[in-house]
N, C-alpha and C positions, 0 to 999 in steps of 0.2 A: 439457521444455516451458518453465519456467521458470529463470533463473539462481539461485543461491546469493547471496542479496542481502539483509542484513539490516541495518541501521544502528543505531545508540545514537543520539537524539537526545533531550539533554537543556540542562536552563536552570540557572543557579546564583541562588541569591538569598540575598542577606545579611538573616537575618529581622530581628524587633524584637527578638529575643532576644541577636542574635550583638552581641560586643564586640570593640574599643571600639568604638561610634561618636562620632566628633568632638563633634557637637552635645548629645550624650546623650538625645537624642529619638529616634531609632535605625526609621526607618520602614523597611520593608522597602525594598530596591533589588536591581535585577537588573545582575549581573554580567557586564560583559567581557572583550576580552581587551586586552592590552597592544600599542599600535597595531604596535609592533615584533615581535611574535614572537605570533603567534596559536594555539600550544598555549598560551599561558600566561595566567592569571586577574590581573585586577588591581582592587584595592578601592581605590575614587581618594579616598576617603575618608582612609585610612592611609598607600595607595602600596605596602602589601603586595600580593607578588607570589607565585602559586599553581599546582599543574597538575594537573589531573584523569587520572589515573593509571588505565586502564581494561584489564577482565580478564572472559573468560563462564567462568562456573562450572554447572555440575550441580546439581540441586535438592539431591542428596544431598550428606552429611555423608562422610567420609573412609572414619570409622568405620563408616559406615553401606553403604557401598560393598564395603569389604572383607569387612565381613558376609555380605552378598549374593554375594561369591566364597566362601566357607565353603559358604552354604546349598548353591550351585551352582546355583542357578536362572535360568543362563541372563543375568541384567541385567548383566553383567561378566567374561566367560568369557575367561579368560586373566590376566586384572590381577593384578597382585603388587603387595608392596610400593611397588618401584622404577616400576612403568608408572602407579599411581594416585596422581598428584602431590595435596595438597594448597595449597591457596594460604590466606594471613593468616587466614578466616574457619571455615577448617577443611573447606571443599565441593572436590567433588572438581574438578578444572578442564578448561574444554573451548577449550584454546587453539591448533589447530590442524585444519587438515580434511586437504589435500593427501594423497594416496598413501595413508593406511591409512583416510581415512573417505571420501575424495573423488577421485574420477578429472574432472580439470579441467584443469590445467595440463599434464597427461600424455596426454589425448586430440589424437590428432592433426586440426587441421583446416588448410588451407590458407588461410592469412591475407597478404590481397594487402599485405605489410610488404617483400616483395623477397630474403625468406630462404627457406631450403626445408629441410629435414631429412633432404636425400639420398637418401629414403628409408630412412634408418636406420630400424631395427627396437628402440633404445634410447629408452625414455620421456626421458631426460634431453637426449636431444638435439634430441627437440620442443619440453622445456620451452627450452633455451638459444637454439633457433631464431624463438620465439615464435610459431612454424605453431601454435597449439593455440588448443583452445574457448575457452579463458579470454579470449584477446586478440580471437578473431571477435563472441561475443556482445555485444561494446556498442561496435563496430568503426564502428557510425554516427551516432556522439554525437562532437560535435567542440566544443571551444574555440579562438582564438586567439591570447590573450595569457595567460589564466589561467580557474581555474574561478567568477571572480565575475561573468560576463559581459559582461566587456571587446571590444570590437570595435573595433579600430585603422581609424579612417578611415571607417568603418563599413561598412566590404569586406564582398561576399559572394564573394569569390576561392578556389578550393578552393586555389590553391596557398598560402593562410595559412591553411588548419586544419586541427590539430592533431587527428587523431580519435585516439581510446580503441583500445588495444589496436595503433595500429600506429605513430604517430607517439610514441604513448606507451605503453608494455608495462605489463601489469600484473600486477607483482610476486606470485610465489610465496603462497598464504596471506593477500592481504590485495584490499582492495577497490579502484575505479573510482580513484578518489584518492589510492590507496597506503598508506590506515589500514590495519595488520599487523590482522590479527583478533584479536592477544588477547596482552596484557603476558606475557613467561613467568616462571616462578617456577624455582626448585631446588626438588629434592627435600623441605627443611626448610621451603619456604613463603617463603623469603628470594627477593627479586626479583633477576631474572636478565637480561631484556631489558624496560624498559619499554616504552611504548605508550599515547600520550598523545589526548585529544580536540583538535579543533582548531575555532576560532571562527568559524561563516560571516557576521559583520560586519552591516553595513548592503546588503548584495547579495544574499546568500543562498548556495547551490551552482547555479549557472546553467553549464547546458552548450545546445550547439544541435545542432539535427537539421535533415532537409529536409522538407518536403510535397510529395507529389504533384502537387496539385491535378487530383485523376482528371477532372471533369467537363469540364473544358477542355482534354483531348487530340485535337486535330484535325489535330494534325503527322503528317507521318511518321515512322516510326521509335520507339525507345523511349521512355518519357515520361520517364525519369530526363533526356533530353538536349532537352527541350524547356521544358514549362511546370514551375514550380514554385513555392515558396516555400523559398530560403535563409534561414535565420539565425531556427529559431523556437525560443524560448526555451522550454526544461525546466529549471524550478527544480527539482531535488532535494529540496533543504531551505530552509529560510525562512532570511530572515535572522535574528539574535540567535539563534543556534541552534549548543551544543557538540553537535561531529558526530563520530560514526567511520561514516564512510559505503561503504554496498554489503558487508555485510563477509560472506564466504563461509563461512558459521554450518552446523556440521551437528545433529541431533539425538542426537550419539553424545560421551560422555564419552570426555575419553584415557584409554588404555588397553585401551578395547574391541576385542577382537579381532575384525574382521567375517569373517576366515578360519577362524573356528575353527568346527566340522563341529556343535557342537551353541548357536549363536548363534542367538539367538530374536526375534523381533517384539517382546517384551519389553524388551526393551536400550533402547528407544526412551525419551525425557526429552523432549516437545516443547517446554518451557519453561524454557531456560536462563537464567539470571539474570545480565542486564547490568549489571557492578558497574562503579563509579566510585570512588575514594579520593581526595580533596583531599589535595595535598602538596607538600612547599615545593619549588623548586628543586633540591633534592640529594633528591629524594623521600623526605623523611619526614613522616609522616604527623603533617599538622596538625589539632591538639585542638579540638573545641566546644568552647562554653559550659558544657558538662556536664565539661570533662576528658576526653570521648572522642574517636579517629578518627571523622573523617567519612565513612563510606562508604555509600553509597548502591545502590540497584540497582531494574533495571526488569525489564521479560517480555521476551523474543525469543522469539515463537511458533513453531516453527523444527518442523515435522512433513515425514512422509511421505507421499504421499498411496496412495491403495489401489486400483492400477492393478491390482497382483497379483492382486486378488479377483476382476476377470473375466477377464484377461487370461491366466491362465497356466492355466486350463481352460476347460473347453465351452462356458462360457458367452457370452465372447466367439468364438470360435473355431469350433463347429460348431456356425453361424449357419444356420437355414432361409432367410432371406430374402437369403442368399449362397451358395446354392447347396443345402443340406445336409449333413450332415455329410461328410467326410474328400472335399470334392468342390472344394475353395478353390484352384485352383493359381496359385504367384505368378509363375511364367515359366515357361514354353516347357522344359518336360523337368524342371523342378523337383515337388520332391514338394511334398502340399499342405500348408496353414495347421499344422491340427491335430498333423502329423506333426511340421510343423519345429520347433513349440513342445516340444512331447515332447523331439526331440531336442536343444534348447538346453538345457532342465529336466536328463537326464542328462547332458549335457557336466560341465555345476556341479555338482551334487547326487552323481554316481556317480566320471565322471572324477576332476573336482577336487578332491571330497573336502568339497563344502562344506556350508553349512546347507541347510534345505530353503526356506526364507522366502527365501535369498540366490539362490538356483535359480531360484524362483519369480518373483523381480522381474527377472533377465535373461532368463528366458522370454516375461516379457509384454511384454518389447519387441522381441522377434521376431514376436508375437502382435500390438503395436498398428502396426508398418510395415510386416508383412504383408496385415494385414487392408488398412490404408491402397492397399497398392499394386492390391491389386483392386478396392477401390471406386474409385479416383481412378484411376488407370492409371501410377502412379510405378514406380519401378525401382530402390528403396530397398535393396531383397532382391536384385538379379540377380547381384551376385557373392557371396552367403552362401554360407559352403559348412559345413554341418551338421557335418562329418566331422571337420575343421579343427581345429589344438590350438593356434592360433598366438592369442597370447593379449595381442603387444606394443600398444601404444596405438596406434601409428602403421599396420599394417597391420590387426589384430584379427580378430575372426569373421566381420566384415559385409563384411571386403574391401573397402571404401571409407575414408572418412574420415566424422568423428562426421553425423549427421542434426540438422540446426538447425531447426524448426518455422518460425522467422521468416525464414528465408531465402525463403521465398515467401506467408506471413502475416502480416498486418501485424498490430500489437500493441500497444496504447496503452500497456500496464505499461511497458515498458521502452522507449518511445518509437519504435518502428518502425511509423511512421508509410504505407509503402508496402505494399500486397501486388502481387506477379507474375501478370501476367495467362500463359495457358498459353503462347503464343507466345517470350515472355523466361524462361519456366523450361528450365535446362539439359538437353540431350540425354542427359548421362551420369543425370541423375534420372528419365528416361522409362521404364518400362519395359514388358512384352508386350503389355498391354493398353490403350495408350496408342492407339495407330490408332485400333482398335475401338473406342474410347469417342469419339473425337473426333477420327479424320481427321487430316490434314496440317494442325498448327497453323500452320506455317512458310509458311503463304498463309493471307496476311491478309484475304483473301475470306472465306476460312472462318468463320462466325459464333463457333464457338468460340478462335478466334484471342484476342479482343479479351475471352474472358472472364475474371473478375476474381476470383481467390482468395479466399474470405471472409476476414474477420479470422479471428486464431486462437480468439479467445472465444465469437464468433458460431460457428466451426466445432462448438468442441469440447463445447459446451452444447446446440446444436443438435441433434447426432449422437446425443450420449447421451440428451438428453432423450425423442429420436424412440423409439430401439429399445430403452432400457431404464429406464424411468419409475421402477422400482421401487417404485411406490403402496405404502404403508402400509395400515394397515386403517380411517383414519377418510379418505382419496381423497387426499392429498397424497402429492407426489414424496418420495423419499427419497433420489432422485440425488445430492441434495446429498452428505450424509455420506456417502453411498457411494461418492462422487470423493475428496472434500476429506477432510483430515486428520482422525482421531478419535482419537491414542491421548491418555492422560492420564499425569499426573507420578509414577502411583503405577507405572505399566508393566503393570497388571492388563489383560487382554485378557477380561475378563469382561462378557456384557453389551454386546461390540462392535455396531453397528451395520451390519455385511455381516460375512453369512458367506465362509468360506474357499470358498464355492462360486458368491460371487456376488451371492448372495440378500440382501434386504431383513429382514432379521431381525426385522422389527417391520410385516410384511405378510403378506399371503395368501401370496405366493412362498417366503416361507419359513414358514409353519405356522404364522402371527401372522394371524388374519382378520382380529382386533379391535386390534393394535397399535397404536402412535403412533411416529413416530420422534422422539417427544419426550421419551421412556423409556429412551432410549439413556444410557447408564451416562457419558457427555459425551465430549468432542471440541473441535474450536477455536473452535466458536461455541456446540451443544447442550449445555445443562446446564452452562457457564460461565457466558457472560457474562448481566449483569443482567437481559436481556429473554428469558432463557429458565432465569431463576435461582430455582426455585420460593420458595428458604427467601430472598427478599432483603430480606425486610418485618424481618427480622429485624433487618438493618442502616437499613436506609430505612424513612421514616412511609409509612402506607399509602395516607394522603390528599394527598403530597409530589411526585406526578410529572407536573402541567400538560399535562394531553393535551387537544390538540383532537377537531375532530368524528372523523378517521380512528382517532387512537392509543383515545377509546371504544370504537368498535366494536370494534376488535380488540381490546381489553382486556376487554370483556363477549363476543364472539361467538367467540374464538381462545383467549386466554390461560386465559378462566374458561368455557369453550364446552364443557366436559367434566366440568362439575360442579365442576373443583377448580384450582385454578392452575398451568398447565405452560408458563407463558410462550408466548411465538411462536416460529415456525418460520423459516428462511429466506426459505419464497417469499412470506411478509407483507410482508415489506420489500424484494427484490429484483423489482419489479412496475414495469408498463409506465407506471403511475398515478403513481410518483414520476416519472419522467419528464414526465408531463402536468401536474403542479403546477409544476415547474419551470420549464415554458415557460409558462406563466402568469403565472410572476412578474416584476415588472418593478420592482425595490425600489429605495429611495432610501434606508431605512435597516433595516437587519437586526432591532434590536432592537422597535424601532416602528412596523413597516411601515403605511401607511399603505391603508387598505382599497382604494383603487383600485389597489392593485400589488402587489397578489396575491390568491388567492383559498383562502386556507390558514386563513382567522377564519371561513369556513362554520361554520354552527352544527348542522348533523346532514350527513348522506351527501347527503341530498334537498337541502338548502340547496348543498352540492356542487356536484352532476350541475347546478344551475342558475346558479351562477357560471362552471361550465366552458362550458358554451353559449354565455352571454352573452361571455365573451371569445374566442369564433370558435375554439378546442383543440378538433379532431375527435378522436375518437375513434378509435385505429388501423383499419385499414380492417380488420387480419385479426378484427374481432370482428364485424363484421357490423353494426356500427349505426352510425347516421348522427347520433346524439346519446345524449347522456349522463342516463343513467336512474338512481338510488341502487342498483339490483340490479343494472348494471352494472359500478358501482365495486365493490361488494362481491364480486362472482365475480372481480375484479381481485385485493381485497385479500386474498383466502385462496381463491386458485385450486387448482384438482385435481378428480379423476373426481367429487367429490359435489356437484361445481354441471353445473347443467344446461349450463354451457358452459364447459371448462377454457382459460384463459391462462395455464398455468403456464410454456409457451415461448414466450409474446407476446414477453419483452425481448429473447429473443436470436433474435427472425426474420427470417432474410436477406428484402429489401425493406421492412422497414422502415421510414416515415419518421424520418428525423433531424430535430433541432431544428435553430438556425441558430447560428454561429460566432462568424461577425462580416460586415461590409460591405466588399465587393471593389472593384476597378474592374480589368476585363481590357483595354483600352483600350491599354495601352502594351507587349502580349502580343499576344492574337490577331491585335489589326486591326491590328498595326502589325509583324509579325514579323522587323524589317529592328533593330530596336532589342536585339539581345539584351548580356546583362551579360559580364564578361570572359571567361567559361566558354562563350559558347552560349548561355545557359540566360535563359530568361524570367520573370524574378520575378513575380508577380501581385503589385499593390498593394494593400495594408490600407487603406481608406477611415477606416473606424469599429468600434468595437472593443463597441459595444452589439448585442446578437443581436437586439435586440427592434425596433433601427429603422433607416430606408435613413438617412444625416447627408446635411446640405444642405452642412457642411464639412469636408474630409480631416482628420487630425490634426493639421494646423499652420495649420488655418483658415483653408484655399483654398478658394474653391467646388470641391466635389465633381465627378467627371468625370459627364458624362449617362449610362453604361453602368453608375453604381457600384448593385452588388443585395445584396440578402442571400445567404448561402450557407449552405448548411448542413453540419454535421460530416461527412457523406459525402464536399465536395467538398474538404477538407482534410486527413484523412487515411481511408486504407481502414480503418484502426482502427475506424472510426464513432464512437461518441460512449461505447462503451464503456471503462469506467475511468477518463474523463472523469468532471465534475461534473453535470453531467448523465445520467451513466449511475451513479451513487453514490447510493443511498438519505440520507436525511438525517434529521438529527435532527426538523428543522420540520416534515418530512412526518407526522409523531404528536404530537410539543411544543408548546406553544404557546411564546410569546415571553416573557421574554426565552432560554429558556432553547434558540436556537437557534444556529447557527453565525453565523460573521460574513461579509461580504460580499465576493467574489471581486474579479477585478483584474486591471490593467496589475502586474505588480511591478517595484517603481520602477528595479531594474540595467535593465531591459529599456526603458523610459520615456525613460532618460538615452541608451541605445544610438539611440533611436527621435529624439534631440533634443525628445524634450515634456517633458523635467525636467533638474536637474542635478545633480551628488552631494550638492549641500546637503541635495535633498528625498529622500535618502536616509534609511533609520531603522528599526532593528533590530525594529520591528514592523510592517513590511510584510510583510503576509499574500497580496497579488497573484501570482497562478502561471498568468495568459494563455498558454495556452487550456486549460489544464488547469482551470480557474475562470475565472468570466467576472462583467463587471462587470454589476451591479444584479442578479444571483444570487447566491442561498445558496452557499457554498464548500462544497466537500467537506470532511470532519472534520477530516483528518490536515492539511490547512493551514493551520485558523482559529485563528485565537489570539483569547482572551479577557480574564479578569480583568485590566487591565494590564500586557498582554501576556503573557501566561502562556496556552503553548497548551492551547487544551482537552483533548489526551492528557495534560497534565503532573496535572489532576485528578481525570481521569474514568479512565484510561487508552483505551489503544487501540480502535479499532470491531471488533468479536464478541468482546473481554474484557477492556468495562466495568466496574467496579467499582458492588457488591461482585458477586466472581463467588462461585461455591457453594463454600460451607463446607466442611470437613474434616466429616465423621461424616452428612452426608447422603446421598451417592450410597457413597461408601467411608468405609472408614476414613480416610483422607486425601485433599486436597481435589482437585479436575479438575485446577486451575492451583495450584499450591501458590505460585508465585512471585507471583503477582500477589496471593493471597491474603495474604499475608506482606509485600510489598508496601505496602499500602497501609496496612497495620497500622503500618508502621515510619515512614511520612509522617506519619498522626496521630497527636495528642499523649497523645489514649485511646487509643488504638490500638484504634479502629473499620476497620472495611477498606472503605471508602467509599462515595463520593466525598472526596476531601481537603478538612478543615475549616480555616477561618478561622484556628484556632491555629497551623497548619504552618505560617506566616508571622509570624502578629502574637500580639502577648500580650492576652489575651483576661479579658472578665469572665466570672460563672457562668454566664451563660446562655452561652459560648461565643462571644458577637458581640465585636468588636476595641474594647478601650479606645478611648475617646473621641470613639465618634462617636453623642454622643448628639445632635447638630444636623444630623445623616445625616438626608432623608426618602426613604422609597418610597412611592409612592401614599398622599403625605400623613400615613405612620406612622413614627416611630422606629425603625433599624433596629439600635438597641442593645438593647433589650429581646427580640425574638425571632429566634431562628436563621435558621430560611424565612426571614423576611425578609431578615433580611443577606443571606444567600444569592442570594434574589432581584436582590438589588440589585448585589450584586458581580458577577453576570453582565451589569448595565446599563454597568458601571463600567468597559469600556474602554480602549483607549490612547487614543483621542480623544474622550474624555467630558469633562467642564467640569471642569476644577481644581479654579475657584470655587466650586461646588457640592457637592465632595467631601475632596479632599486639606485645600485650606484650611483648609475647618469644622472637622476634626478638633482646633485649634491652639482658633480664636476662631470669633466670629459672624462672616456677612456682611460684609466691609468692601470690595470691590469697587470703591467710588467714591473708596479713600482709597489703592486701589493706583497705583505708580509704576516708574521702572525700578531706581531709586535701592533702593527699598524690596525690590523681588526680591533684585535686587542683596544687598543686609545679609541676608536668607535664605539667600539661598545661600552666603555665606562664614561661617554660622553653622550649615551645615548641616541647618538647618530645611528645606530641598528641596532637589529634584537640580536640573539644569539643564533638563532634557526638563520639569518642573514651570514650571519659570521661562519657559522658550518656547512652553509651552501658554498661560498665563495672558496672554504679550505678546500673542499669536496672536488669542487671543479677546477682549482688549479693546483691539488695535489701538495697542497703545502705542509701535510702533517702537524696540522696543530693540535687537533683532538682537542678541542673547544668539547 
């Protein structure tokens, strides 16, 4: 469903602690790389040169690994000595996927690159052909000069880009980019192959895809060769950001043997630890402040999900509302569902000799493209042949080549922006039941002709949420965890939340009347992170977490709605409602919105439902009402069977309203179809890039064409507006300010390609990811950067595990995420496990707040005397917040009227400021220095 795509994205900062610094005032600054060679750090202070040395390890300890081969229990079944390498820190390491944890590079697919694999029967000569999955999956991502989003001439020409996987292969083990996934070590822990971060500058990781533009096909023919949008920019990663990106991460330590006949569900580690090591040029490892290596490390949440649990018995399979049981047939003379699944289960399980877990999840994928071809009428199955021992990549069980979801679902995660209407899906994918469900697609009369594949999110939330809700015993789905990942660090299977049969463990369906699925022993979001972190008060004050009108409710009628506090669930925040505050909003500043641009400072639910009125936000229509009531919002915000009306699949219902994108003009397309680009192909032009209004001027301050409208995400990508920012829960949606995201964007490589900026107004804290985030809305988490540029994961960590996540000795002996818990202990200086305090950077007084900023105010109070408040204020504090009012004060008073260029100037060759300080201050008082 999804690729193996995991990145390290981390920031370097030289604190107040690190030595020397030149000036001896030693403020914190953040590190780059060296214009010449961007794995490499450079401190322009010294002119010392660095490189961040990067390796995934295992939560576990060596000794603690080989232990667990003694006990026999399964978490290491085969590892010896010699297979369970140790690396520097003594954890066991997890630096390869390929062949024994990963079939990727060895699946065969046909990748239009011009080579073919002969049909050889040798995995090796898929991989050398580059016919394989690895190279198809991001096959529609293209650059043309490089991955900082350079556009020579500003061509939309396919024959100048470079797509992923064909014009560019990608390499064995490592990611989009060609980051190897993981430095290797020898045996003794002595490095063997490095494997370095590399710097994505003032541009970011900027690659392009196409659009659609579904609404406007009125051509004949395929829409790929008529309307569209070339050249739209997916930022990957922000700029000022050390990356190892897409890296193909498994949850399985080397040495795991996944063949060996008693390997367990157990083995699983969802949270490997993303280490990093500062080190010089000849990588040795350079000393802090303390006399120690620097090494640092983050979470890579990296799980399985639990297909197997319906998938490879009844539950999925003999389906009543498909017929009944052993009644499924997926072609013409083929036996049914239920049978074939059995027989895939003994092929692995009996035949091969293998686990029963490893049986089980090849079964459920005969069980989920089985099921698929009968309800949809595909032909996924029609050369399976049950009987078959042929086991090579290239030919395999299924006698085709691998099944790719997005080859006909479009998918915002990974930018596949287009879905196949039935017409353009391939003949060899059709299979028995394809007539019978819809006739001769291949005459375009046919109303099903022109129908249009849902996204794959929209499908796949849809499907399950329809026929198996899995209610809990207080009315809420438990679909969730019973899709999505749940094992924990410790590998105990105790306390899972779906049983091996399917079942909701924590509902009626499974013998749970009164259950909660918030009892669930944890998982990647339950019982981790902060907001469903019972014991968090422990780390965090309890009066400390700024919720407005929505984050109350659910904090009095959700988290404490049970008598005791079990945090929230999934569907509190994955709701149709954050969607409708978002198109609400119409901000001009993130931190201080101003009450006419937005309507998020309501002061109960009831003050709500009457700012959404008053700014024209209908209410989806599938709710049945024509205006917004506070018991409306509420059945939103903790939907399920115990309100009188469940949304708990309003966000993911095909028809939908989508919000709006941006401002088009079809004018040099439709009505004019004589005008097309060097390809054919008809670009739609961008008018305006605000969703909230039609512009009177194009981006270069023409009068606008008379056809220019708003659109909205439907008519940009079939994705819809899912894994968009606008389909992203947010922090604003329950925080009040400041303590929200920052404000989406043009980003500025894309602005420069567009002609509306130049590389000057480039600058390593550009947060803009259009259209992934859109200007005068909240951004999505993973883009926003905060404190002076410091993204808000480098803090808070990741969104579903927040900081602090659950303790060691609450749910088990040892904690859900032990890495992030460990984590954040090793960034503070007490080692609290968070959010990361003021000391991680600066030398601080007792109370914790940063030497000398006792002429700091926040709402008129000194923010040296109390924590909250620094706190508060350092989230005001910005990359584009006033100098003069911050940085300066630290030094002296106010002197503002006595600044000059001359005078910056002697600062900064004194080191008392960087230069981004010096061109902030020219900037705000107009001094034309051009620094």
């Amino acid at each position: 469903v999804l690729p193996p795509y995991n990145s390290i994205l981390a920031q370097v900062v030289k604190t107040e602690k690190s030595a020397p610094h030149v000036s001896g005032v030693g403020r914190p600054s953040m590190l780059g790389a060296d214009p010449a060679d961007h794995t490499v750090v450079l401190d322009p202070e010294t002119g010392a040169k660095y490189r961040l040395l990067y390796w995934h390890e295992d939560q576990r300890s060596r000794a603690e690994a080989m232990a667990n081969v003694a006990a026999a229990d399964g978490s290491c079944p085969g590892c010896s000595p010699t297979t369970v390498n140790n690396d520097p820190n003594g954890h066991v390491l997890n630096t390869q996927s390929e062949g024994s944890k990963l079939l990727y590079w060895s699946a065969y697919y046909d990748v239009a690159n011009g080579t073919s694999p002969a049909d050889s029967t040798n995995p090796a000569d898929v991989i050398a052909s580059g016919d394989n999955f690895a190279n198809q999956i991001f096959s529609h991502l293209y650059i043309y000069a490089d991955a900082e989003g350079t556009i020579p001439g500003h061509t939309t020409a396919d024959s100048q880009q470079l797509n992923f996987g064909i014009d560019i292969p990608i390499p064995v083990d490592a990611g989009p980019a060609g980051h190897p996934v993981s430095s290797k070590f020898n045996s003794n822990g002595s490095l063997a192959t490095p494997a370095y971060l590399t710097y994505t500058g003032k541009t970011g990781t900027v690659v392009y895809t196409d659009s659609p533009v579904t609404p406007f096909d009125d051509f004949a023919g395929s829409r790929t060769d008529v309307v569209q949008i070339d050249n739209v920019p997916i930022v990957l990663t922000n700029p000022g950001i050390w990356e190892a990106l897409g890296l193909p991460l498994t949850p399985f330590a080397d040495g795991v043997n996944l063949t060996d006949p008693t390997f367990s569900e157990s083995a699983l580690r969802p949270y490997a630890r993303m280490t990093a090591e500062v080190v010089d040029l000849n990588n040795n490892p350079v000393l802090d402040s303390t006399g120690n290596p620097q090494v640092s490390f983050g979470t890579a949440p990296i799980d399985i999900p639990n297909c197997e649990r319906c998938h490879s018995n009844a539950r999925a399979n003999d389906r009543p509302d498909l017929g009944g049981a052993h009644a499924v047939n997926t072609a013409i003379g083929m036996q049914d569902i239920p049978t074939l699944v059995a027989s895939e289960y003994d092929y692995w399980r009996n035949t091969m000799g293998l686990s029963d877990w490893y049986a089980r999840i090849k079964a459920s994928a005969i069980s989920i493209l089985g099921n698929h071809d009968y309800k949809h009428g595909t032909g996924f199955l029609n050369n399976y042949d049950p009987t078959s021992t042929v086991q090579t990549s290239y030919l395999s069980r299924l006698g085709r080549q691998a099944v790719i979801c997005h080859n006909c679902h479009a998918d915002n995660v990974i930018a596949v922006l287009e879905s196949k209407k039935l017409h353009e899906i391939n003949p060899a994918d059709r299979g028995s039941r394809w007539t019978t469900l819809y006739g001769n697609v291949d005459d375009l009369n046919n109303p099903f002709a022109n129908y249009l594949v849902p996204a794959l999110t929209e499908a796949m939330h849809g499907q399950h949420l329809a026929h198996s809700p899995m209610t809990d015993g207080q009315g809420r789905s438990g679909a969730c965890q019973g899709c999505h990942p749940a094992h924990r660090s410790d590998g105990s299977m105790a306390n899972y939340p779906i049983t091996t049969d399917g079942l909701n463990a924590f509902g009626p369906e499974g013998g749970n009347p009164t259950g909660d699925n918030r009892d669930a022993a944890g998982g990647c979001f339950v019982g981790r992170d902060v907001h469903s972190n019972s014991a968090r008060y422990g780390e965090i004050p309890a009066g400390d977490i700024h919720l407005n009108a929505v984050g109350q409710w659910l904090q009095t009628n959700v988290a404490n709605g049970a008598g005791s506090d079990k945090g929230i669930w999934c569907t509190n925040c994955h709701t149709q409602l954050q969607r409708d505050l978002y198109k609400a909003d119409h901000l001009t500043s993130a931190i201080n919105p101003a009450p006419a641009t937005t309507v998020r400072d309501a002061a109960s639910l009831t003050d709500l439902a009457t700012q959404l009125n008053a700014a024209g936000i209908a209410p989806a229509a599938a709710t049945g009402a024509t205006t917004w009531t506070s018991t409306l919002i509420a059945e939103m915000l903790d939907p399920g069977s115990h309100r009188a009306h469940d949304f708990t699949t309003l966000p993911w219902l095909a028809g939908r309203t989508t919000g709006n994108i941006a401002a088009v003009s079809v004018s040099a397309t439709l009505a004019n179809p004589a005008n097309p680009d060097i390809d054919g192909e008809y670009n739609v032009s961008i008018i305006g890039l605000d969703p909230n209004v039609v512009p009177a001027t194009d981006l270069f301050g023409n009068p606008a064409p008379a056809d220019t409208m708003l659109v909205p995400q439907d008519a940009a990508t079939d994705g819809r507006d899912y894994w968009l920012s606008v389909g992203a829960p947010k922090c604003a949606d329950c925080h009040t300010s400041p303590f929200v995201e920052g404000l989406g964007g043009v980003p500025t490589a894309y602005a420069v390609q567009l002609g509306l900026a130049t590389a000057a107004d480039e600058k390593e804290t550009d947060t803009g990811a259009f259209p992934i985030n859109q200007p005068a809305k909240y951004s999505n988490n993973r883009y926003t950067k905060g404190h002076q540029g410091i993204t808000c994961q480098g803090c808070h960590e990741s969104i579903h595990g927040l900081y602090p996540v659950t303790p060691p000795g609450y749910v088990a002996a040892r904690a859900i995420d032990e890495t992030s818990w460990e984590q954040a202990a090793m960034l503070n200086n007490d080692s609290t496990h968070g959010p990361v305090k003021c000391a991680s950077c600066h030398e601080t007084n007792t109370n914790g707040t940063v030497k000398g900023t006792d002429r700091i105010r926040y709402n008129g109070v000194s923010i040296t005397a109390n924590l909250p408040t620094a706190v508060a204020w350092a989230h005001t504090y910005t990359a584009g917040s006033s100098k003069l009012d911050s940085t300066c004060l630290r030094c002296h008073s106010d002197k503002r009227s006595e600044v000059d260029c001359a005078e910056l100037s002697t600062h900064m060759s004194r080191g008392r400021i960087e230069l981004r300080h010096a061109q902030a201050v020219d900037a705000e008082l107009g001094l034309g220095c051009g620094f």
